[in-house]
N, C-alpha and C positions, 0 to 999 in steps of 0.2 A: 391340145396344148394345155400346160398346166401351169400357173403361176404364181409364183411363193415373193412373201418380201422376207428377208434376212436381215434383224438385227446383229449389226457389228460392232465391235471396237476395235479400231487401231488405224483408222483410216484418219494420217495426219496431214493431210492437204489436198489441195483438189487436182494435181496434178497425178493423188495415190488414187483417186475417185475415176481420174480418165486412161491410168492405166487397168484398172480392175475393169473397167467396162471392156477394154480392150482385149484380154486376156479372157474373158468370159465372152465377149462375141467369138475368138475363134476357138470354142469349145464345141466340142460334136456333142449337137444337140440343144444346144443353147441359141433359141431365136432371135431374143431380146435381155437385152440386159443395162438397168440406168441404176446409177447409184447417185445418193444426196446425199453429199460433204455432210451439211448442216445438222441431219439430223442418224447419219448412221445405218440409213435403211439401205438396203439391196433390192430392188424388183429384178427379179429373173422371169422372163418366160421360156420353157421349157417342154420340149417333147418327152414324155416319161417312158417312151417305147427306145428313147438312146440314153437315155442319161436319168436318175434319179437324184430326188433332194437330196439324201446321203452323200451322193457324188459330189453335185454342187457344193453342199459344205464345203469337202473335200480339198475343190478347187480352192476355196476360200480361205482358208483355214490352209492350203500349202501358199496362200500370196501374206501369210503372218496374220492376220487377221484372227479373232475371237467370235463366232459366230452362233446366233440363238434364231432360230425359225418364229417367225412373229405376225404373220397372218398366212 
């Protein structure tokens, strides 16, 4: 497993935070996924044998989101 946090912007409430985790749990390939309103970050865990960080963006960046890889 592989685990990326993604900074974002555009994430305007926390109801956009528990849909984005929602929408990333039922991604093939995506174990884990929590997002923090407050500060913007995405923690994804990820199997890199289904899904790549590229992809992940991907997802991210189609939910409106602006997205920079940041550990």
């Amino acid at each position: 497993m592989t685990r990326k946090t993604f900074k974002v912007t555009g994430i305007t409430c926390s109801g956009c935070a528990t849909d984005i985790e929602t929408v990333l749990g039922n991604t093939e390939g995506v174990v884990n996924a929590s997002v923090d309103y407050s500060t913007g970050e995405i923690a994804v865990e990820y199997d890199p044998e289904e899904i790549t960080e590229p992809q992940v963006a991907c997802v991210l960046k189609k939910l409106g989101l602006r997205v920079h890889v940041f550990i």
